[in-house]
C-alpha positions as CSV (number, residue, x, y, z in Angstrom):
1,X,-11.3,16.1,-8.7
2,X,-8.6,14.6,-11.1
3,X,-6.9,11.2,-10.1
4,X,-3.8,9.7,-10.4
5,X,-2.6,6.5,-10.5
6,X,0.9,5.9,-8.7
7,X,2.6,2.5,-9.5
8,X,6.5,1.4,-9.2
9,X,8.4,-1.7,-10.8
10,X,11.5,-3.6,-11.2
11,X,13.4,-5.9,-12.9
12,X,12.6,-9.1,-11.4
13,X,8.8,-8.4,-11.6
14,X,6.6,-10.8,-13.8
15,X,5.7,-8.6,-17.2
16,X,2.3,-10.6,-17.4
17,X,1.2,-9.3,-13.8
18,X,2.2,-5.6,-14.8
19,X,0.0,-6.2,-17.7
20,X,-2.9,-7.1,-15.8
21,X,-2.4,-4.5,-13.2
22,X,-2.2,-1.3,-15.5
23,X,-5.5,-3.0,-17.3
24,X,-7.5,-3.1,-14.2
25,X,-6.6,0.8,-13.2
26,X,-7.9,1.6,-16.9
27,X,-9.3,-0.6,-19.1
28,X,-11.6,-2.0,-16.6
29,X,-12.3,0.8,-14.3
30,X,-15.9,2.7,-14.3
31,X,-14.3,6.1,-13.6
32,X,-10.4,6.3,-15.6
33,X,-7.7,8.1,-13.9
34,X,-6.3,11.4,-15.4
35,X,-2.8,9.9,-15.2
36,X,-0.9,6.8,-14.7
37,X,2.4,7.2,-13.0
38,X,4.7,4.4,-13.2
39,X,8.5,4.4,-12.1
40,X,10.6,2.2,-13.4
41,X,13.1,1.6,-10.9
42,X,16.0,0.8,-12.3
43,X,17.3,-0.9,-15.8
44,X,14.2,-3.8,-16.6
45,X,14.2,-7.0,-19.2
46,X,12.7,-7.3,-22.5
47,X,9.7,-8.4,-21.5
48,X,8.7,-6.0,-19.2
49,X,9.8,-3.3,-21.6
50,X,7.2,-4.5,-24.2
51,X,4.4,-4.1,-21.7
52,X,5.3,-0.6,-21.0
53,X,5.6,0.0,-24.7
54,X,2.8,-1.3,-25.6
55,X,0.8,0.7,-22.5
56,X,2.3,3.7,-23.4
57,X,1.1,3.8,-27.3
58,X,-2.6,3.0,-25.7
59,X,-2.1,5.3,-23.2
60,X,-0.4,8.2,-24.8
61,X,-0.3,11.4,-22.5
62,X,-1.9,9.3,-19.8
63,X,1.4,7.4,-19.3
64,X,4.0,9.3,-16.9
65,X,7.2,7.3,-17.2
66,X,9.7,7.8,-14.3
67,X,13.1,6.2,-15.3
68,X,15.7,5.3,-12.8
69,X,19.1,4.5,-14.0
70,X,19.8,2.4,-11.2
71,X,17.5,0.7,-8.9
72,X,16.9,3.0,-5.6
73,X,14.2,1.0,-3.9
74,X,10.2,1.6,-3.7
75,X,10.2,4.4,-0.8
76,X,12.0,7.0,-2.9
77,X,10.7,5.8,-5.8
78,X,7.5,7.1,-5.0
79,X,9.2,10.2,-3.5
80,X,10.2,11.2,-7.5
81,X,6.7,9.6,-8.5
82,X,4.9,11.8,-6.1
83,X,6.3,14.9,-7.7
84,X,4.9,14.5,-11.5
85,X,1.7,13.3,-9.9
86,X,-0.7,15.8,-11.3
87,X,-4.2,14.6,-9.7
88,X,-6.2,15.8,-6.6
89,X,-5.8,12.4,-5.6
90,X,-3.1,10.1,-5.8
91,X,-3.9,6.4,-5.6
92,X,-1.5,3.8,-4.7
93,X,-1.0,0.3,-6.8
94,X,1.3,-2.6,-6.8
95,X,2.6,-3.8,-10.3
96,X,1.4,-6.9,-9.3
97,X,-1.7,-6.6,-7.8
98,X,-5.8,-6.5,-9.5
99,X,-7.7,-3.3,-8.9
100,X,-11.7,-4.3,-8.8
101,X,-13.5,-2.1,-11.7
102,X,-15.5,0.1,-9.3
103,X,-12.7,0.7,-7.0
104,X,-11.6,4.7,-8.4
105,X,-15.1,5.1,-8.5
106,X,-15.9,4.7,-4.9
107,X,-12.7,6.2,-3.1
108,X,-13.0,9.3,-5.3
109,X,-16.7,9.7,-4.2
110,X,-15.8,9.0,-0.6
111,X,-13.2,11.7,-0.5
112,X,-15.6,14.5,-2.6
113,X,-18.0,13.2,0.2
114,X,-16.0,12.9,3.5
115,X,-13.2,16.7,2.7
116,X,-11.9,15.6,6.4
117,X,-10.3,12.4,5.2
118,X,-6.8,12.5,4.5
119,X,-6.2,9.3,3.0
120,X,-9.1,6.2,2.1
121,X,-8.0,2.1,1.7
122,X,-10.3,-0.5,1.6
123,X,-10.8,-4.4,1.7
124,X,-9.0,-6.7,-0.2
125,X,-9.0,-10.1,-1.6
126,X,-5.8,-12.2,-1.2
127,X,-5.7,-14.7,-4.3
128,X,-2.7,-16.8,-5.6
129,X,-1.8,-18.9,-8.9
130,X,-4.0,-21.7,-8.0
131,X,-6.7,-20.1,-5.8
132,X,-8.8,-17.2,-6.9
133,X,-10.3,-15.9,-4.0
134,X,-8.3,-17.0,-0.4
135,X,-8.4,-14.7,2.2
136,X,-10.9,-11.1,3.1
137,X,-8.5,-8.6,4.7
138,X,-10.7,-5.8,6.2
139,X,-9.4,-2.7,7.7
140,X,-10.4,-0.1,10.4
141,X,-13.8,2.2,8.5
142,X,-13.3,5.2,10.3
143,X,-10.1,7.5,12.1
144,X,-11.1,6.3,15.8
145,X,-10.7,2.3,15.4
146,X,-7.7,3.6,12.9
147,X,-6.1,5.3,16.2
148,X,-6.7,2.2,18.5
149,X,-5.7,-0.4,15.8
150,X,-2.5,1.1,14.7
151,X,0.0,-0.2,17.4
152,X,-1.3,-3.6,16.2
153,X,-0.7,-3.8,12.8
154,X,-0.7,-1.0,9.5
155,X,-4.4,-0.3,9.3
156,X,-4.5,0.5,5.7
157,X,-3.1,-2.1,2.7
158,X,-0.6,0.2,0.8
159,X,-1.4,-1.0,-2.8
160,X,-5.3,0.4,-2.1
161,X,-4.9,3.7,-0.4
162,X,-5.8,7.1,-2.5
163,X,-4.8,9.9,-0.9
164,X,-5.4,13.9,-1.1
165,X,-2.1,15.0,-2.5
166,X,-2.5,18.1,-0.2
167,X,-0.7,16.5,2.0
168,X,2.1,16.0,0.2
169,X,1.9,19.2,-0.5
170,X,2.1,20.3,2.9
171,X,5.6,18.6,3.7
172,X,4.9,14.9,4.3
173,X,6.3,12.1,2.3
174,X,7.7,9.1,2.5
175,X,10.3,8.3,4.9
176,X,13.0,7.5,3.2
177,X,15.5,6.0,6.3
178,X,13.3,2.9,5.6
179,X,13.5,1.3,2.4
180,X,10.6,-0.9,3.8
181,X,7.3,-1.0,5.4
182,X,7.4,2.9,4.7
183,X,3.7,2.7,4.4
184,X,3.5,2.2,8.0
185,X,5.6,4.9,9.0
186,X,3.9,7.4,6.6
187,X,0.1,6.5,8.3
188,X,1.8,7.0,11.8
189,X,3.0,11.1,10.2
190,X,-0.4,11.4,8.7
191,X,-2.5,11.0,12.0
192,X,0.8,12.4,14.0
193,X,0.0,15.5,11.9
194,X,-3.7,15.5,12.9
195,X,-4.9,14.0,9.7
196,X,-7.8,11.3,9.1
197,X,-7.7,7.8,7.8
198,X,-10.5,5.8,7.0
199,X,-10.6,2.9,4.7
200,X,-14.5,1.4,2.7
201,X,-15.4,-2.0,3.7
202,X,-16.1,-2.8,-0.6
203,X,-13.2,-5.2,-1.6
204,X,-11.1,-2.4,-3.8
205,X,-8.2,-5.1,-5.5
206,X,-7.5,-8.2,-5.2
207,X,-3.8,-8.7,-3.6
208,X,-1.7,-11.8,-5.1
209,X,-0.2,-13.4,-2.1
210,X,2.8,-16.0,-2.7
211,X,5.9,-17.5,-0.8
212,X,7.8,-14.9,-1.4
213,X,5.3,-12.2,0.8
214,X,6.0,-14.2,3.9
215,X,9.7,-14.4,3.1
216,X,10.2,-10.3,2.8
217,X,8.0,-10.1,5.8
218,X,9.4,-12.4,8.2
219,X,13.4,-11.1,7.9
220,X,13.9,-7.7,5.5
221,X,11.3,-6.1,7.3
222,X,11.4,-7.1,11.0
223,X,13.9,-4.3,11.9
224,X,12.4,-1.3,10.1
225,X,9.4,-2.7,11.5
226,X,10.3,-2.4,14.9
227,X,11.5,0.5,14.8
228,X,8.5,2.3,13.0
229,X,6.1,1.2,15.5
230,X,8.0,2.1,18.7
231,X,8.3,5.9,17.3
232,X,5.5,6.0,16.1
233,X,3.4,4.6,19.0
234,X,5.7,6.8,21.1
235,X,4.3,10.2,18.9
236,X,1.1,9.3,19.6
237,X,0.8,7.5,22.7
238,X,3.2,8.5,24.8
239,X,6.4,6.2,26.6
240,X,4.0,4.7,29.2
241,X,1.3,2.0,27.1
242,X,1.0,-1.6,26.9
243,X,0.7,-0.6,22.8
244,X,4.5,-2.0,22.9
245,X,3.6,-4.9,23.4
246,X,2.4,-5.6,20.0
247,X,5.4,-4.7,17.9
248,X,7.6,-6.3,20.4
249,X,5.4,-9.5,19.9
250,X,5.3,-8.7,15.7
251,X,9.2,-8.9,15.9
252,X,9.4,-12.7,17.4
253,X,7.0,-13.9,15.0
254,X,9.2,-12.4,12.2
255,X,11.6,-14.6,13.5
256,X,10.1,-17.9,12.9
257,X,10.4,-20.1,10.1
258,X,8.7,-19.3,6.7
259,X,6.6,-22.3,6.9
260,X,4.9,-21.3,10.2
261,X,5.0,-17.9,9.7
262,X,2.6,-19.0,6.1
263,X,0.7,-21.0,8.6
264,X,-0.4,-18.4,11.3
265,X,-0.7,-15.9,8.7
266,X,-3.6,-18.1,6.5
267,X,-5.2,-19.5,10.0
268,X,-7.6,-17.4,12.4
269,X,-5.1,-17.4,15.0
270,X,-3.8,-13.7,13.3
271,X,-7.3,-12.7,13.0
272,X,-8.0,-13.4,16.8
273,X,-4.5,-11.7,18.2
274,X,-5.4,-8.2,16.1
275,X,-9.2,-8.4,17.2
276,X,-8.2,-8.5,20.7
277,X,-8.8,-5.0,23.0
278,X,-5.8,-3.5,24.6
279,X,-5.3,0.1,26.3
């Protein structure tokens, strides 16, 4: 099975970290993708320019540039990605983000291995400017605790998710009323569809984590947030569930300041609240 690598950016992204990110999905991965897809959402600076340039003379025929003359925002952005994608698989990266060398590898073999998984993520490691290795994030292993962790919070990290683009094929993609957390609302249409989700407990990128995270999370996002879980928990779960209560609760703490939103997030009070059982 052929892979490829699916990866947007913009103009106020840091060259450097684009740099680092397209040489971890191919200088230092164990098994290369067939293709590198990366959409260049709208007009970009000199400097991230040069890295492109200089990725696409190494990369030749590898390199799928997507140009937007304007910028149009990440969810359709990976709409027009998606459809010069040429791999079986298509595996998700953030132009800022680390993949670990082995991490192709493993979620190719795991798909080959499991033919009724729709879409794999894995662990990752949060790390910052001054702190290389911060927090673990885990995920859900298999479809069932995917099903009864959903409601809760997304149970796959976007930037390490490879998915079969059959089902892409078949008429899904990204929603593009949301011009954020249209992850989420894509896993709630691949298990509404009857599709599998599973994610491998190996750490598969490291995730850079900075002010800015808990500042897009806590306002630009509530409201599409909101609104993507109490659909989608209505597809799957029906109107009567105490699964509401979860976005509902997601919202207000959305609300707070940045500071203590930075705080819960880092402390094992977040860890705790998504552990806990509910019907």
């Amino acid at each position: 099975m052929t892979i490829s690598v699916l990866i947007s950016v913009y103009h106020s992204e840091n060259a450097e970290f684009l740099d680092f990110a397209l040489k971890s999905v191919w200088t230092d991965q164990t098994r290369k993708p067939e293709q590198i897809v990366l959409i260049e959402d709208g007009l970009l600076g000199d400097k991230l320019q040069n890295v492109i340039n200089k990725w696409k003379i190494t990369l030749g025929e590898k390199l799928t540039l997507v140009r937007n003359e304007t910028n149009i925002g990440l969810t359709k952005s990976l709409n027009k990605g998606i459809k010069v994608t040429t791999g079986d698989y298509i595996a998700r990266m953030d132009s800022d983000d680390i993949s670990m060398p082995n991490r192709l590898k493993l979620q190719a073999e795991y798909l080959d291995s499991h033919p009724d998984i729709m879409v794999v993520g894995g662990s990752l490691q949060e790390f910052d400017s001054e702190n290389e290795n911060l927090n673990v994030r885990e995920y859900p292993q298999i479809n069932e605790e995917v099903l009864n962790y959903i409601h809760k919070a997304s149970p796959l990290a976007h930037p390490t998710v490879m998915m079969r683009r059959e089902i892409f094929d078949n008429g899904l993609k990204y929603d593009e009323r949301y011009r954020t957390s249209q992850d989420i609302a894509l896993w709630f249409d691949v298990l509404a569809k009857g599709y599998k989700i599973a994610n491998l407990k190996e750490i598969t990128i490291k995730f850079r984590r900075d002010d800015s995270v808990f500042r897009r999370r806590s306002r630009d996002k509530a409201n599409n947030e909101l609104k993507i879980y109490m659909a989608g928990i209505y597809r799957l779960f029906g109107p009567f569930t105490i699964r509401y209560f979860y976005p509902i609760a997601r919202y207000i703490f959305r609300m707070m300041p940045v500071g203590l939103i930075k705080a819960i997030y880092s402390s094992s009070i977040r860890t705790k609240f998504l552990q806990n059982k509910s019907n």
